[in-house]
C-alpha positions in Angstrom: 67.3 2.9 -140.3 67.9 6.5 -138.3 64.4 5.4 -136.7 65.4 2.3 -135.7 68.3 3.3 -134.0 66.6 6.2 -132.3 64.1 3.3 -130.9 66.5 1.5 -129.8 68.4 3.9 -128.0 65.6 4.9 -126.8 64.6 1.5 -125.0 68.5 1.5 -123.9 67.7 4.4 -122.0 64.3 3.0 -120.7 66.7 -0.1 -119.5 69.9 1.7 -118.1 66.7 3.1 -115.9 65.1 0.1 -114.9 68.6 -1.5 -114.0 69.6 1.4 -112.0 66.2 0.9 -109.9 66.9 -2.7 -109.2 70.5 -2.4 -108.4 69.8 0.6 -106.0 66.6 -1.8 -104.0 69.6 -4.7 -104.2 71.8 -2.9 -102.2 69.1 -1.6 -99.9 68.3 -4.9 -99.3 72.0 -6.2 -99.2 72.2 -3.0 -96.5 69.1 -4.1 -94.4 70.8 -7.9 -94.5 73.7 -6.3 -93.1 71.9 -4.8 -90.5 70.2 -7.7 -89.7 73.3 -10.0 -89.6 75.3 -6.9 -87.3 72.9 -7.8 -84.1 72.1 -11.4 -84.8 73.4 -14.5 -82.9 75.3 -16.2 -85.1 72.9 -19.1 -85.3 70.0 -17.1 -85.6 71.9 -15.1 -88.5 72.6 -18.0 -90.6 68.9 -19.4 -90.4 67.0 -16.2 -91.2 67.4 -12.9 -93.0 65.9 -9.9 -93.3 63.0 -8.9 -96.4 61.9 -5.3 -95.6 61.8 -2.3 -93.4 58.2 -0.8 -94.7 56.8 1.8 -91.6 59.4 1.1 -89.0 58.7 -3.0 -88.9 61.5 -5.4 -89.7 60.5 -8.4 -91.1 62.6 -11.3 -90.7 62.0 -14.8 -92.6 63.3 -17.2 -90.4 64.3 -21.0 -92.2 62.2 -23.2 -89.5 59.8 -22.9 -86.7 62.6 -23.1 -84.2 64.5 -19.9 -85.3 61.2 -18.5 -85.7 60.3 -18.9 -81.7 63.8 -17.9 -80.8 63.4 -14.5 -82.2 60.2 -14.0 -80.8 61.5 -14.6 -77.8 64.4 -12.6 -78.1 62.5 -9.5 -79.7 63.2 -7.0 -76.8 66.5 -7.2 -77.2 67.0 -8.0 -80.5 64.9 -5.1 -81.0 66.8 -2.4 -78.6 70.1 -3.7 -80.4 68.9 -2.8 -83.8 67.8 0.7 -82.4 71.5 1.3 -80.8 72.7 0.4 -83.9 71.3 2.5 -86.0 72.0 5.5 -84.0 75.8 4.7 -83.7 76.5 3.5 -87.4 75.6 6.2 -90.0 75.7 3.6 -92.6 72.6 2.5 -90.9 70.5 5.6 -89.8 67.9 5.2 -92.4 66.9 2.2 -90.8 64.4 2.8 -88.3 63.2 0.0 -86.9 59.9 0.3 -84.2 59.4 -3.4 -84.5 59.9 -7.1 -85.7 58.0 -9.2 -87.8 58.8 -13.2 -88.0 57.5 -15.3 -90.6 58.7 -19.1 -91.4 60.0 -19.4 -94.7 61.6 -23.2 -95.2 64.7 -23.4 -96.9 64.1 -26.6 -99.5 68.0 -27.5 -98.5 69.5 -26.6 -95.6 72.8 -26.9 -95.4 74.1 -30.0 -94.2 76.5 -29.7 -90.7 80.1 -31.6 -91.5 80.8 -33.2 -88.0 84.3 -33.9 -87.4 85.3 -36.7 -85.6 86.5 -35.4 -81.8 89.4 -37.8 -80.5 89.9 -38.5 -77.0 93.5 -37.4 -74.9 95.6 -40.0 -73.7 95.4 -39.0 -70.5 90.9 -38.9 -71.0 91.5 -42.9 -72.4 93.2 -43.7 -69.3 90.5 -41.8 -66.5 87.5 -43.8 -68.7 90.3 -47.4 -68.3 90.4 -46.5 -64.3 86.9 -45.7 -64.3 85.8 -49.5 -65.9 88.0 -51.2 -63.6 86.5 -49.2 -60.8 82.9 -50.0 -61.9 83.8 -53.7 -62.1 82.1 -56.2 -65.0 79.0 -54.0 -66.5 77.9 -53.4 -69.6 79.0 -49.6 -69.0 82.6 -50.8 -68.3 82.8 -52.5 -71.7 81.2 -49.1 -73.5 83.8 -47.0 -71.4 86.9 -49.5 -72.5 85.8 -49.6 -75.8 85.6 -45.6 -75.8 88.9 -45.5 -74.7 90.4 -48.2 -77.2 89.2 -46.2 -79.7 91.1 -42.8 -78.6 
């Protein structure tokens, strides 16, 4: 029984390792995510995030094509804000970042965008009223009353 338990302390050991190893990459990645997110438009944060820093390049997945091409285009100064970045924050100065690396990973489910319904002032319902009668009997005055009926 004595050997048993020696094994298995022994694998407990081998474990409490291995976890340590993964928690400490988590939070190197949760710390290059931060980094990531700290200079990012806000649209361009919530559609990509950051893998790896291997050799000074960055590489960001991006959720679409579209985010993909607006980092590329932005990769100067996306690039120069990283670099300021890490000189100023100390939390960040092991990050040093020479250059960018966009690839298109698609999300399987993007989030879905709740819209809310936008109401019209009273004082808007009443320009679009004078606005019909101005324009006389169209088509566009009955779409511009109906608009404004439905303020």
């Amino acid at each position: 029984m004595q050997k048993i338990n020696a094994l298995f302390n022994k694998n407990k050991s081998d474990y409490d390792n291995q976890f340590n190893r993964l928690v400490a990459q988590a939070d190197a990645h949760l710390n290059l995510q931060q980094f990531w997110q700290a200079i990012a438009p806000g649209a361009i944060s919530q559609s990509s995030s950051a893998s790896s820093l291997k050799n000074g390049l960055l590489t960001i997945y991006a959720h679409n094509s579209g985010v993909a091409t607006k980092i590329k285009l932005t990769n100067a100064s996306l690039l120069t804000q990283l670099q300021i970045l890490q000189k100023e924050d100390p939390v960040y100065k092991h990050c040093k970042v020479t250059g960018i690396k966009v690839k298109v990973q698609v999300k399987s489910q993007q989030k879905q965008v709740i819209h809310e319904p936008r109401t019209l002032s009273s004082s808007a319902a009443t320009t679009l009223r004078k606005l019909a009668k101005d324009i006389g009997d169209s088509p566009l005055a009955d779409k511009l009353n109906h608009l404004a009926d439905n303020a």
